[in-house]
N, CA, C, O and CB atoms as a CASP TS submission, in Angstrom:
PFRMAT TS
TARGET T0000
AUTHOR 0000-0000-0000
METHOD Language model
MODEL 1
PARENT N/A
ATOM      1  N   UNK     1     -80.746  83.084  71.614  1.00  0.00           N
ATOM      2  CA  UNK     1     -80.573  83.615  72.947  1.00  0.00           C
ATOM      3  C   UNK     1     -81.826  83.368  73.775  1.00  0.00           C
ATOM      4  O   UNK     1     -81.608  82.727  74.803  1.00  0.00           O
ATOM      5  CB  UNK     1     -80.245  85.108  72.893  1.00  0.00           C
ATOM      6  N   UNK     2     -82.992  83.702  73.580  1.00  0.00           N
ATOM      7  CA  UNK     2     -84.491  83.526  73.816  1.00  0.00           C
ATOM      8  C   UNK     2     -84.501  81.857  74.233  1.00  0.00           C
ATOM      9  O   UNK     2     -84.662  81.528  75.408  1.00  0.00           O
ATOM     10  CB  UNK     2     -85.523  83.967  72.266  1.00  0.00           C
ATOM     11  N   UNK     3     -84.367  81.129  73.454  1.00  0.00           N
ATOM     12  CA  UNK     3     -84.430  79.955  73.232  1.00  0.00           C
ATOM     13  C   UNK     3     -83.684  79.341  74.452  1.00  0.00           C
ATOM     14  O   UNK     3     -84.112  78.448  75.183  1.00  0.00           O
ATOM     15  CB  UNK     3     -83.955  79.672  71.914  1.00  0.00           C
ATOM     16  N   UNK     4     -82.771  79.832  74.515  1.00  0.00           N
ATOM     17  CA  UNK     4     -81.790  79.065  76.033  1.00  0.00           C
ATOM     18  C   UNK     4     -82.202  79.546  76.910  1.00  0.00           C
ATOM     19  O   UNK     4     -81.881  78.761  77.802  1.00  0.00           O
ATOM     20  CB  UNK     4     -80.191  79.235  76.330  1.00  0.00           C
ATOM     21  N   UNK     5     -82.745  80.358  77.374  1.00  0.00           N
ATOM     22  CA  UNK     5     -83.493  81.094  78.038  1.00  0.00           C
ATOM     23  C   UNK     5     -84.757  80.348  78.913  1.00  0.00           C
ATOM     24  O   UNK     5     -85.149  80.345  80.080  1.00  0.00           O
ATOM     25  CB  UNK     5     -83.898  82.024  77.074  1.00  0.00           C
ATOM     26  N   UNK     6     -85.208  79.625  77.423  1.00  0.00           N
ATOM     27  CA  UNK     6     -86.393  79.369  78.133  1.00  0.00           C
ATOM     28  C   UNK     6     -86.153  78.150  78.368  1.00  0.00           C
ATOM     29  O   UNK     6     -86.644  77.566  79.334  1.00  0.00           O
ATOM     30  CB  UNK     6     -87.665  79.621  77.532  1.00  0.00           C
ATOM     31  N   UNK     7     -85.384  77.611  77.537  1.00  0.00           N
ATOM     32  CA  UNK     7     -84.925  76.348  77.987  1.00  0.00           C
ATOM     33  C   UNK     7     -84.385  75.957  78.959  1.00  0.00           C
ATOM     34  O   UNK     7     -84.375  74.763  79.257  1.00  0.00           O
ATOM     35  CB  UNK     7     -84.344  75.960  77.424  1.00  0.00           C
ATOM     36  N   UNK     8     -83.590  77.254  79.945  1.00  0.00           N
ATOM     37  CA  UNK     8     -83.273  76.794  81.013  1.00  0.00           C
ATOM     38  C   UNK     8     -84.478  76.830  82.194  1.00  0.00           C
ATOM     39  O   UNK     8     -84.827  75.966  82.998  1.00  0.00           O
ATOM     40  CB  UNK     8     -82.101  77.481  81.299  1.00  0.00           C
ATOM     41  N   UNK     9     -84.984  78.254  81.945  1.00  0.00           N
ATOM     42  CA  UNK     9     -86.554  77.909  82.759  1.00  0.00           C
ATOM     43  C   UNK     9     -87.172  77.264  82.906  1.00  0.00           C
ATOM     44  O   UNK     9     -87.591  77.061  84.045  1.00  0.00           O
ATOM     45  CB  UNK     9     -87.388  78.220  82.676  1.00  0.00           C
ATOM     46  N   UNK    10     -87.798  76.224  81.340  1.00  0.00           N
ATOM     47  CA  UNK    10     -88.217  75.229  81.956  1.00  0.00           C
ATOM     48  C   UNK    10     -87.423  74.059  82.465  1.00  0.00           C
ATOM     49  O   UNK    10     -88.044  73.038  82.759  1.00  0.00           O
ATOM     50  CB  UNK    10     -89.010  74.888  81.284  1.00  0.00           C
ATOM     51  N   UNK    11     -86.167  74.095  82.595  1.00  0.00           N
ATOM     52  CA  UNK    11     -85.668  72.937  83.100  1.00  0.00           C
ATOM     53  C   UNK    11     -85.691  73.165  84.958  1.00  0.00           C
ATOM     54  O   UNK    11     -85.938  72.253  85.747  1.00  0.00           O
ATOM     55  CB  UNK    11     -84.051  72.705  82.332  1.00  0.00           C
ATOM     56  N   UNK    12     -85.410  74.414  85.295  1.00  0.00           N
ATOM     57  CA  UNK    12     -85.773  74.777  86.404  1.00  0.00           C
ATOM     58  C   UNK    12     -87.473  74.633  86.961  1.00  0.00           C
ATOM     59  O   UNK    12     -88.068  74.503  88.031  1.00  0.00           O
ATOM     60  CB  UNK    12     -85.271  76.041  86.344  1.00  0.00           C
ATOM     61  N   UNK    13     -87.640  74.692  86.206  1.00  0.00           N
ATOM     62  CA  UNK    13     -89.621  74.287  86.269  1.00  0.00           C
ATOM     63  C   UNK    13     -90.014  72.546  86.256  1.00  0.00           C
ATOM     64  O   UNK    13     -90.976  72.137  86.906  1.00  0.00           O
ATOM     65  CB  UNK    13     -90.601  75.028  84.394  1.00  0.00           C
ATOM     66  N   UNK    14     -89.208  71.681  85.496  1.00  0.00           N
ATOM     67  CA  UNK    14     -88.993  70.456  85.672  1.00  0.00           C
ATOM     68  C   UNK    14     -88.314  70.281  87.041  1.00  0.00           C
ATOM     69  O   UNK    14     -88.879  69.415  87.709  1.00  0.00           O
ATOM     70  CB  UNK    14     -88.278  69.956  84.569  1.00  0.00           C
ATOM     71  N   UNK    15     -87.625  70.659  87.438  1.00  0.00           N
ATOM     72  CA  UNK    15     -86.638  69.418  88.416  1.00  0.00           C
ATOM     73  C   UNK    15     -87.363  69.822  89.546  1.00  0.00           C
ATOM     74  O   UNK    15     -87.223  69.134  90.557  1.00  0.00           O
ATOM     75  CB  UNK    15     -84.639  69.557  88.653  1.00  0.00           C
ATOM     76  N   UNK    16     -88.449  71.239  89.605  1.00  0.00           N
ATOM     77  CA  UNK    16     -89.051  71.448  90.791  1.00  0.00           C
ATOM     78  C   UNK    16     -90.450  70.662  90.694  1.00  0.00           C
ATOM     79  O   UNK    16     -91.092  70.472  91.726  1.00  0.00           O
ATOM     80  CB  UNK    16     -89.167  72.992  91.071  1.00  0.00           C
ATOM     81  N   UNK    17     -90.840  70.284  89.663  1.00  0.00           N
ATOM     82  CA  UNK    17     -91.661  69.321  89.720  1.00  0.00           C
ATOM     83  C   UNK    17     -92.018  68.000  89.829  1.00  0.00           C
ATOM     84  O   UNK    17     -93.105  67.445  89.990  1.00  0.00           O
ATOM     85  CB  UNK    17     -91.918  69.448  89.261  1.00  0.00           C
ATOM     86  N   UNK    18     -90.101  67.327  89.627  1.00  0.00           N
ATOM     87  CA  UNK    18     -90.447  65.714  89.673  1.00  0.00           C
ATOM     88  C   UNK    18     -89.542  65.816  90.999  1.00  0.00           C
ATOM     89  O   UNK    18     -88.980  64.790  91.382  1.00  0.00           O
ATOM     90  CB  UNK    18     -89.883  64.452  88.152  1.00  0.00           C
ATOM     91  N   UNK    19     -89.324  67.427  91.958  1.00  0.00           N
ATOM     92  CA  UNK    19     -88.882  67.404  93.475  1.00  0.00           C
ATOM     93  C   UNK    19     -90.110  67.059  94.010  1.00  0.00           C
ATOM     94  O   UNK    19     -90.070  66.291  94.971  1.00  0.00           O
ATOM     95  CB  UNK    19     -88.265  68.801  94.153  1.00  0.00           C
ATOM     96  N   UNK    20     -91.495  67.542  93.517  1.00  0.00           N
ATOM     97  CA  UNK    20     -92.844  67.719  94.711  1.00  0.00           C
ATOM     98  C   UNK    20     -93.354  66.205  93.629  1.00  0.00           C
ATOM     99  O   UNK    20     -94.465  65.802  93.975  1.00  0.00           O
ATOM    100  CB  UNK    20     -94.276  69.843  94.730  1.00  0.00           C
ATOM    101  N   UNK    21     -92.805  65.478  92.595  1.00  0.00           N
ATOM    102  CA  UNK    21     -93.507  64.615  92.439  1.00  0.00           C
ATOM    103  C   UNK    21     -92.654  63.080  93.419  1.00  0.00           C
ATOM    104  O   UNK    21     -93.141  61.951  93.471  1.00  0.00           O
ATOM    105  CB  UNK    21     -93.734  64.631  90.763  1.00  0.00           C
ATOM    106  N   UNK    22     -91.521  63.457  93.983  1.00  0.00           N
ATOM    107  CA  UNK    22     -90.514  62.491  94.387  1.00  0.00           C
ATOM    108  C   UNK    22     -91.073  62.510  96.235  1.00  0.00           C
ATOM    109  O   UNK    22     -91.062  61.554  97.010  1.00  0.00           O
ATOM    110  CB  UNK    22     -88.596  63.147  93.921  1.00  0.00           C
ATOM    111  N   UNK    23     -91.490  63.847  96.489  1.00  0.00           N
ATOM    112  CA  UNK    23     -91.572  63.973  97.730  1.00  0.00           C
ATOM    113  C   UNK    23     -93.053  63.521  98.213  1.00  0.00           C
ATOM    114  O   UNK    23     -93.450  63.443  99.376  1.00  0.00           O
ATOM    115  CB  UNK    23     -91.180  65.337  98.042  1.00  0.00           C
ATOM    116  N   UNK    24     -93.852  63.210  96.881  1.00  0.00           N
ATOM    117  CA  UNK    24     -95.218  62.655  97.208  1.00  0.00           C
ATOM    118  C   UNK    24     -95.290  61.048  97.113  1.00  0.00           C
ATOM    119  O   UNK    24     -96.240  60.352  97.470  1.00  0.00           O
ATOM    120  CB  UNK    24     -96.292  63.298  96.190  1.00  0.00           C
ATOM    121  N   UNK    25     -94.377  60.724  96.692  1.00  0.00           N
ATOM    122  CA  UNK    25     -94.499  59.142  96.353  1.00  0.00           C
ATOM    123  C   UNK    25     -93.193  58.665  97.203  1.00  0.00           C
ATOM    124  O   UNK    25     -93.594  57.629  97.732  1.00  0.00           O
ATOM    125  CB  UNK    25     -94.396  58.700  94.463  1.00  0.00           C
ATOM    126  N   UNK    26     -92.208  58.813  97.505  1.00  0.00           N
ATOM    127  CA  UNK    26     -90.831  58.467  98.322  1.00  0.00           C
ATOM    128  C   UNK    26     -90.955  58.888  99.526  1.00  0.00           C
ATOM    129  O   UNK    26     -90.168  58.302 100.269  1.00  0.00           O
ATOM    130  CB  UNK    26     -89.539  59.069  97.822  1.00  0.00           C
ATOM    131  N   UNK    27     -91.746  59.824 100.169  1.00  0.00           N
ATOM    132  CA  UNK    27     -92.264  60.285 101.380  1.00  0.00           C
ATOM    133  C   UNK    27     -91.042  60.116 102.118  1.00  0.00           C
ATOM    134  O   UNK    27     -90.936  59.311 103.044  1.00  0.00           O
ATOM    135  CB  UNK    27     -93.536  59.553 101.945  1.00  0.00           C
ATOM    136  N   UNK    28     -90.016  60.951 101.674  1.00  0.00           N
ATOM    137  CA  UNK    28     -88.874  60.964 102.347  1.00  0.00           C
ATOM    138  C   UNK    28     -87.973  59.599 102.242  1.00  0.00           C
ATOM    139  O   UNK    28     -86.778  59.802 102.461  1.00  0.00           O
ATOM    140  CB  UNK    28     -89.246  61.286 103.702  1.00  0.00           C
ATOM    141  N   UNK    29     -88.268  58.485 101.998  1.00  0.00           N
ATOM    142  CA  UNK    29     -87.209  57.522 101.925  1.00  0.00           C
ATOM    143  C   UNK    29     -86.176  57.264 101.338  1.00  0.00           C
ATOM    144  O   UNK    29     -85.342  56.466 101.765  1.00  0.00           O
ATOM    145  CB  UNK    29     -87.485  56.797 101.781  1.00  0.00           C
ATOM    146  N   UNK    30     -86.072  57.952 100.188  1.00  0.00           N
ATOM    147  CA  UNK    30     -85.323  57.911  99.081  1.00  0.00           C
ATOM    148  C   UNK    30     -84.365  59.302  99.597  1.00  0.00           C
ATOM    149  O   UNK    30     -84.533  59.882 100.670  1.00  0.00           O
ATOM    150  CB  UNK    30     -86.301  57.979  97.544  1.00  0.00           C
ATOM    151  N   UNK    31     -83.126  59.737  98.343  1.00  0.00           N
ATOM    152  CA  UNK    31     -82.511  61.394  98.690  1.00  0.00           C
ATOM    153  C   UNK    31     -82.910  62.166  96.931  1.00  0.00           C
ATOM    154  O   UNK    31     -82.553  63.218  96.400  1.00  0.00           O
ATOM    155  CB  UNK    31     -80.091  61.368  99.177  1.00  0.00           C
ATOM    156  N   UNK    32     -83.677  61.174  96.536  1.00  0.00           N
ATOM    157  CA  UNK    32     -84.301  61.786  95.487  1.00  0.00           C
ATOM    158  C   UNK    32     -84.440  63.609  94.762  1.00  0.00           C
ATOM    159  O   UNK    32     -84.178  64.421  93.875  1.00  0.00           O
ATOM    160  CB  UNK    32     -85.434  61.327  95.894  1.00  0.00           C
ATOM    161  N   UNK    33     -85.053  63.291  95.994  1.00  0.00           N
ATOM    162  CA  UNK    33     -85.817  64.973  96.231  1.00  0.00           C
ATOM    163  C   UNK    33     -84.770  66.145  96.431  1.00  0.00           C
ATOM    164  O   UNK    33     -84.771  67.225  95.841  1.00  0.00           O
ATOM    165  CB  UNK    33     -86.852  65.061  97.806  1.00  0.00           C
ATOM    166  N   UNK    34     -84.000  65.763  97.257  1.00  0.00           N
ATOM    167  CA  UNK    34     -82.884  66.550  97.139  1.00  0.00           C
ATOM    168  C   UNK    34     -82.067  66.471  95.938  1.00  0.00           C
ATOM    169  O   UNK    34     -81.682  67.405  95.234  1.00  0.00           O
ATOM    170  CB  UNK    34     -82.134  66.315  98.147  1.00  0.00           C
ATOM    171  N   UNK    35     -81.908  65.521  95.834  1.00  0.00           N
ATOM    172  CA  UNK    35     -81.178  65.563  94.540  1.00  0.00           C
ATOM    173  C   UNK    35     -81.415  66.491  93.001  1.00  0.00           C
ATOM    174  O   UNK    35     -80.608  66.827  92.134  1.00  0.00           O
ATOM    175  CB  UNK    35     -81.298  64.252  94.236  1.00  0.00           C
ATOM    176  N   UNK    36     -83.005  66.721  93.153  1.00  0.00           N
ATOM    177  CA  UNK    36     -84.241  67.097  91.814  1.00  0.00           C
ATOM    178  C   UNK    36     -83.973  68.855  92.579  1.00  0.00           C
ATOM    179  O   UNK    36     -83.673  69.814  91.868  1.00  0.00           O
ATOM    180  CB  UNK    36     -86.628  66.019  91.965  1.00  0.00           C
ATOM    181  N   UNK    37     -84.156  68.961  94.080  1.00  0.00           N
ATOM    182  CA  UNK    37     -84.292  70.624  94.538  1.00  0.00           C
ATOM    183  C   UNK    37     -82.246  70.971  93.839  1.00  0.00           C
ATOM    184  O   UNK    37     -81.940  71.993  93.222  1.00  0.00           O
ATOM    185  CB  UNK    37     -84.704  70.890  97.186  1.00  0.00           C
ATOM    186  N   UNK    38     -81.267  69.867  94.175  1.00  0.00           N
ATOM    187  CA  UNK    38     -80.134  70.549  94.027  1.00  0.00           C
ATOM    188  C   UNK    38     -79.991  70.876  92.055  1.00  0.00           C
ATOM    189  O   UNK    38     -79.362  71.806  91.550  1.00  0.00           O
ATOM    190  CB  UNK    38     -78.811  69.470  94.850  1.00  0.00           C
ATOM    191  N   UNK    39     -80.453  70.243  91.611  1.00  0.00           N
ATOM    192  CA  UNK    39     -80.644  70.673  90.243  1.00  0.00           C
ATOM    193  C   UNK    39     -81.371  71.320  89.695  1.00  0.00           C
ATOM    194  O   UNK    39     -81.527  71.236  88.477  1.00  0.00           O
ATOM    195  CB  UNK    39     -80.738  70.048  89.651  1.00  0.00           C
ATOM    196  N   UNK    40     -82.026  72.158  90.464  1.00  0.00           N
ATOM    197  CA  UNK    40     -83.165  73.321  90.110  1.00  0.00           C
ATOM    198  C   UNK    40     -82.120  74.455  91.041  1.00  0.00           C
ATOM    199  O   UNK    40     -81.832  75.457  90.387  1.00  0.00           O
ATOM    200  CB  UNK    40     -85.243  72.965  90.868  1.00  0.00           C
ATOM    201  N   UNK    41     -81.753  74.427  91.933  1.00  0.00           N
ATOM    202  CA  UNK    41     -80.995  75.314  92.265  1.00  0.00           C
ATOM    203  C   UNK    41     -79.898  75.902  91.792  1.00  0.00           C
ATOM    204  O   UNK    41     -79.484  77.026  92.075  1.00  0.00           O
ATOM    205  CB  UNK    41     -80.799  75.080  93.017  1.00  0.00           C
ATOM    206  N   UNK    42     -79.303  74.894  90.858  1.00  0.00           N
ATOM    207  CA  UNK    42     -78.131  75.048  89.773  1.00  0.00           C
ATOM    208  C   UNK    42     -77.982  75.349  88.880  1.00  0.00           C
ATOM    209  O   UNK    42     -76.885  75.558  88.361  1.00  0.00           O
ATOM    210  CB  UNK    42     -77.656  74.457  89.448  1.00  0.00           C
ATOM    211  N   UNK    43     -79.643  75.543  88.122  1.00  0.00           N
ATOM    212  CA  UNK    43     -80.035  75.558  87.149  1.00  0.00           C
ATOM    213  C   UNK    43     -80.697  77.208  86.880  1.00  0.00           C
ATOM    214  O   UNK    43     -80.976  77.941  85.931  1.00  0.00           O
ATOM    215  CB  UNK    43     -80.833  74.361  87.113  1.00  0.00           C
ATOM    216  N   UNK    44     -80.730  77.224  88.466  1.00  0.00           N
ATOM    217  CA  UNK    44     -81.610  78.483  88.551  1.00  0.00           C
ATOM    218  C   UNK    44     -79.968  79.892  88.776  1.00  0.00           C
ATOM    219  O   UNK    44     -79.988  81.101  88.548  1.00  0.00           O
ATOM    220  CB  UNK    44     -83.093  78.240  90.403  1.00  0.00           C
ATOM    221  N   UNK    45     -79.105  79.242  89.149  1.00  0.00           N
ATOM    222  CA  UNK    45     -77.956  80.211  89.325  1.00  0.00           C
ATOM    223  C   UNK    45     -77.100  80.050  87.990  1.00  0.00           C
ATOM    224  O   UNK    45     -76.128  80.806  87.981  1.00  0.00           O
ATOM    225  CB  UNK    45     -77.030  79.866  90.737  1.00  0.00           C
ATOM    226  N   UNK    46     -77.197  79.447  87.145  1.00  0.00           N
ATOM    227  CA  UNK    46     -76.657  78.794  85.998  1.00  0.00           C
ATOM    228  C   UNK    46     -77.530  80.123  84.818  1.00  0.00           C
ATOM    229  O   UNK    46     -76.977  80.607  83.830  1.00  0.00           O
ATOM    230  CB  UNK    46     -77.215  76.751  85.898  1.00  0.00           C
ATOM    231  N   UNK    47     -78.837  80.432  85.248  1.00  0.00           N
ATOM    232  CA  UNK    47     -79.637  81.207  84.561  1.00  0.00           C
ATOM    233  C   UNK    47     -79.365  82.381  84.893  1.00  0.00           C
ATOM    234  O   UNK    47     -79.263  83.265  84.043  1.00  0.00           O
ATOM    235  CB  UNK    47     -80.860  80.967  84.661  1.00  0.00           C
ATOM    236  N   UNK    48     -79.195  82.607  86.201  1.00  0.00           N
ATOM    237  CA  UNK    48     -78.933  83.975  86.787  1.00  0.00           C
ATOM    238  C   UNK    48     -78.152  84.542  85.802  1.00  0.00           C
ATOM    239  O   UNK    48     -78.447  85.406  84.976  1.00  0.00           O
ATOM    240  CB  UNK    48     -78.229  84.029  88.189  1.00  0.00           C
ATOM    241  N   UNK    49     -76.714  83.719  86.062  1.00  0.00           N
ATOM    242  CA  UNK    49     -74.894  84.265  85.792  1.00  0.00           C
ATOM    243  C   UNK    49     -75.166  84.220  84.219  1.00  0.00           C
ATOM    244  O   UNK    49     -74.574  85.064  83.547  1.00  0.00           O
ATOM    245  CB  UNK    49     -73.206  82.890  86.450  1.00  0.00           C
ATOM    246  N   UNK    50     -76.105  83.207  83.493  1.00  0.00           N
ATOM    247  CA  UNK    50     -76.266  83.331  81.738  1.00  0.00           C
ATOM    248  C   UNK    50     -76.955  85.211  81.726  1.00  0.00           C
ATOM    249  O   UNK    50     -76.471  85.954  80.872  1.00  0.00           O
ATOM    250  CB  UNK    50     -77.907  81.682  80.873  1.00  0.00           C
ATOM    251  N   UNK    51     -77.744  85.635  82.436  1.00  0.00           N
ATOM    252  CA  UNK    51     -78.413  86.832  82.459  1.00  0.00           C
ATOM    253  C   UNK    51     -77.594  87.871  82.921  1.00  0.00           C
ATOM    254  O   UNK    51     -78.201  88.899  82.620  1.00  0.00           O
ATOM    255  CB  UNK    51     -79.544  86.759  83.198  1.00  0.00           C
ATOM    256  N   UNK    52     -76.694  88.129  83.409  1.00  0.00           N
ATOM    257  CA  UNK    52     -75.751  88.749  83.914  1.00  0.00           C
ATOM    258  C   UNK    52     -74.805  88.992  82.535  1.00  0.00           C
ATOM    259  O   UNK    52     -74.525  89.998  81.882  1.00  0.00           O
ATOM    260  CB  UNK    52     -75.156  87.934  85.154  1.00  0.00           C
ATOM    261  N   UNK    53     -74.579  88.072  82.463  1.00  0.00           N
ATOM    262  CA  UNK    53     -73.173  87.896  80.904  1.00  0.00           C
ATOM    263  C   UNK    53     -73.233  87.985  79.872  1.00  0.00           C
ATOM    264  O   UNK    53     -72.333  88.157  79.050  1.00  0.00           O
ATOM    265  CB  UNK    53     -72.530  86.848  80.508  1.00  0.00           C
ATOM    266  N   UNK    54     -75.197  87.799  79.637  1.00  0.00           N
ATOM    267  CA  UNK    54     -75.644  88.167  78.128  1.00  0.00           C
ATOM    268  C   UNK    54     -75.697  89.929  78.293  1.00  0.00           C
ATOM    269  O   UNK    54     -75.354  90.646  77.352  1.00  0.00           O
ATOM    270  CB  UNK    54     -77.453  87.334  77.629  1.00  0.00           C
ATOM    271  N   UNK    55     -76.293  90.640  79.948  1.00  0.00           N
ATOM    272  CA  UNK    55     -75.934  91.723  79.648  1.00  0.00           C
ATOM    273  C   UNK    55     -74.768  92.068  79.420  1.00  0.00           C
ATOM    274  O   UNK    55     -74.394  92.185  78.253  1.00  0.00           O
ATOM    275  CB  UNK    55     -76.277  92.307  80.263  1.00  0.00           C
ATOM    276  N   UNK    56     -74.051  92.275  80.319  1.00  0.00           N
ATOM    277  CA  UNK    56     -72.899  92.769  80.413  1.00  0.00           C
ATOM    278  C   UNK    56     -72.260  92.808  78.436  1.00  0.00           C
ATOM    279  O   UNK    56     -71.911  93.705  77.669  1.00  0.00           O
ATOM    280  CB  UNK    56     -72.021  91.666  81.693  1.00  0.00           C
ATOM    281  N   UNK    57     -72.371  91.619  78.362  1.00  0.00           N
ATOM    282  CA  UNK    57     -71.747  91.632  77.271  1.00  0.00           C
ATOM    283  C   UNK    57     -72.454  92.406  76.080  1.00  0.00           C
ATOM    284  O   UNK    57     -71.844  92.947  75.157  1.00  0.00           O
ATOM    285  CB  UNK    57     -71.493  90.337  77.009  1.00  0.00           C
ATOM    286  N   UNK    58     -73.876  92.378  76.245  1.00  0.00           N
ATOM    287  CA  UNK    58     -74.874  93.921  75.183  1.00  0.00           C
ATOM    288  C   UNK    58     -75.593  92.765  74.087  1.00  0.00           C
ATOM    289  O   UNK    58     -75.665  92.929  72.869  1.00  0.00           O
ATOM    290  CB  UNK    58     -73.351  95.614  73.853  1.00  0.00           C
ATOM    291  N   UNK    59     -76.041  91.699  74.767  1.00  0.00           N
ATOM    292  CA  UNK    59     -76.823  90.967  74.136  1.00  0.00           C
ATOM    293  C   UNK    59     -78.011  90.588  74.375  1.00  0.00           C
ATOM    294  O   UNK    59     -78.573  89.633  73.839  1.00  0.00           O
ATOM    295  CB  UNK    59     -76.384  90.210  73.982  1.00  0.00           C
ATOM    296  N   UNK    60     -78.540  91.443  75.338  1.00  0.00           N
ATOM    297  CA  UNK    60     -79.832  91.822  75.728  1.00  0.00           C
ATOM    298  C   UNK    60     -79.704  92.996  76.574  1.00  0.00           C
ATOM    299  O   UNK    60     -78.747  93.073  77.344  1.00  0.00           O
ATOM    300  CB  UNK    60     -80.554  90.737  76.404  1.00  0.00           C
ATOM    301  N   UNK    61     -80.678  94.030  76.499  1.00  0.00           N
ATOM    302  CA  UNK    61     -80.866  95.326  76.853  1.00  0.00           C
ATOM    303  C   UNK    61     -81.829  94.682  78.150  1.00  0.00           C
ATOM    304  O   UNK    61     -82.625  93.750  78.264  1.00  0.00           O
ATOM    305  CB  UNK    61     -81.564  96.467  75.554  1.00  0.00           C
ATOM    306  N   UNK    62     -81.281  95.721  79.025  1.00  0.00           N
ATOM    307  CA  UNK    62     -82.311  95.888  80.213  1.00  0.00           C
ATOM    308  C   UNK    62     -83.609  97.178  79.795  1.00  0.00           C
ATOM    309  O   UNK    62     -83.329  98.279  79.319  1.00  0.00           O
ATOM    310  CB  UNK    62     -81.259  96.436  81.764  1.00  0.00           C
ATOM    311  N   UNK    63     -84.895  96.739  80.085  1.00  0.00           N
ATOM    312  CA  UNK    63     -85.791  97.739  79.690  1.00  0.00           C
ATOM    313  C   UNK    63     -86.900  97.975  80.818  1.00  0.00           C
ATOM    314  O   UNK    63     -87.036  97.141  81.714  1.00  0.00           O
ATOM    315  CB  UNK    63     -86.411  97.335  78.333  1.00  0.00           C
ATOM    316  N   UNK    64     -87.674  99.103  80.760  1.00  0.00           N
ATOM    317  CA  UNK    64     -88.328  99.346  82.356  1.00  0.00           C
ATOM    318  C   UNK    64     -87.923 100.986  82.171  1.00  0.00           C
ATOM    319  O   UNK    64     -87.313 101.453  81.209  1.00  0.00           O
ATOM    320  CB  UNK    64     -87.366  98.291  84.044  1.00  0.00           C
ATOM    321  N   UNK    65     -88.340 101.606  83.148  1.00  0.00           N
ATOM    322  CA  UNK    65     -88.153 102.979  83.565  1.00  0.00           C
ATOM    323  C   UNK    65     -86.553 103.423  83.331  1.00  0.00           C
ATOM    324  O   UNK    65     -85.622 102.680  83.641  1.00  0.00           O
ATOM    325  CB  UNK    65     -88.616 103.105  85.161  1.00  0.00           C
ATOM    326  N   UNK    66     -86.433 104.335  82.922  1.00  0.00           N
ATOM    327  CA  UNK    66     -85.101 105.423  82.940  1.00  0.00           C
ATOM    328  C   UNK    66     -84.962 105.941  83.739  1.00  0.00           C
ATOM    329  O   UNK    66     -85.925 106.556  84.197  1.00  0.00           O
ATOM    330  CB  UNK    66     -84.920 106.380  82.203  1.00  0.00           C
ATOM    331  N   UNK    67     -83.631 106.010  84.416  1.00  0.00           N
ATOM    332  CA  UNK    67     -83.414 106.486  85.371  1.00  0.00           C
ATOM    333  C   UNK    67     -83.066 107.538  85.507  1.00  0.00           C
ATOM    334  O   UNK    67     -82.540 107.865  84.443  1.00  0.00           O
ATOM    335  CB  UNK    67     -82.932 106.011  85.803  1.00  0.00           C
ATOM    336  N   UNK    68     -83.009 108.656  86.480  1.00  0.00           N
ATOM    337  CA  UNK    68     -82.434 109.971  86.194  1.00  0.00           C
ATOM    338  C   UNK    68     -83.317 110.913  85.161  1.00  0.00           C
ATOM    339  O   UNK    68     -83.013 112.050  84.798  1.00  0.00           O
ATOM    340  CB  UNK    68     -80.996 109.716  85.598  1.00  0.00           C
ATOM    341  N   UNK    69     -84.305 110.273  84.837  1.00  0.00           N
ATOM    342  CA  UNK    69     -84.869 111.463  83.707  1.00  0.00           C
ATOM    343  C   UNK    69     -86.129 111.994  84.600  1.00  0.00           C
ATOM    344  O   UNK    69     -86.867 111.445  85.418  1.00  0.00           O
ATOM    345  CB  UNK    69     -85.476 110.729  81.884  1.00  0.00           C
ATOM    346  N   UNK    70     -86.032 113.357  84.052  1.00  0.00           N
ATOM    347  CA  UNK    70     -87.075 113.724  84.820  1.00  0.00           C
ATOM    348  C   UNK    70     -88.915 113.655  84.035  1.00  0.00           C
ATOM    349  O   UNK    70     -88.961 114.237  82.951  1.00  0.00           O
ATOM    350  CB  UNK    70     -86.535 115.271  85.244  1.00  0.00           C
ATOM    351  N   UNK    71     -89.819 113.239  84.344  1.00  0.00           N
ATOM    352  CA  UNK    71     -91.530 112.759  84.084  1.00  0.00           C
ATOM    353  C   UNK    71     -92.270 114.033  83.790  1.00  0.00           C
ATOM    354  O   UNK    71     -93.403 114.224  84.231  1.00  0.00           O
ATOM    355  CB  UNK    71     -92.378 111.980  85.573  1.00  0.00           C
ATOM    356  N   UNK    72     -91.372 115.255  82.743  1.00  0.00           N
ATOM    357  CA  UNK    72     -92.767 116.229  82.458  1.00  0.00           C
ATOM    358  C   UNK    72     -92.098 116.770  81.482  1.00  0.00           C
ATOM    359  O   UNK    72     -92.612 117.654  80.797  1.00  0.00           O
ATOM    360  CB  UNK    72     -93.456 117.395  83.643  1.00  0.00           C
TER
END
């Protein structure tokens, strides 16, 4: 679970990097760049809806503050 996880992060961490490496060398001529931002964007909602469904479904716990409890 961890593992896809991060694997999708860094793939979202890749396509935003060969976007600012496409947009430094193609200086716009190419549709490159768009192409590298639309697959980081897909990748990044692709991660979202995986995080949503691993909860929902009770395959990762949300953790952080409790809600409703009272601090004394």
């Amino acid at each position: 679970m961890k593992i896809l996880i991060v694997v999708l992060f860094l793939g979202v961490l890749a396509s935003l990097g060969s976007a600012m490496k496409y947009l430094m060398q193609d200086r716009g001529r190419t549709d490159r760049m768009a192409w590298a931002l639309t697959w980081r964007v897909g990748l990044s909602i692709l991660l979202f809806l995986f995080l949503l469904l691993s909860h929902a479904l009770g395959w990762i716990d949300a953790t952080g503050l409790q809600v409703g409890t009272t601090g004394g």
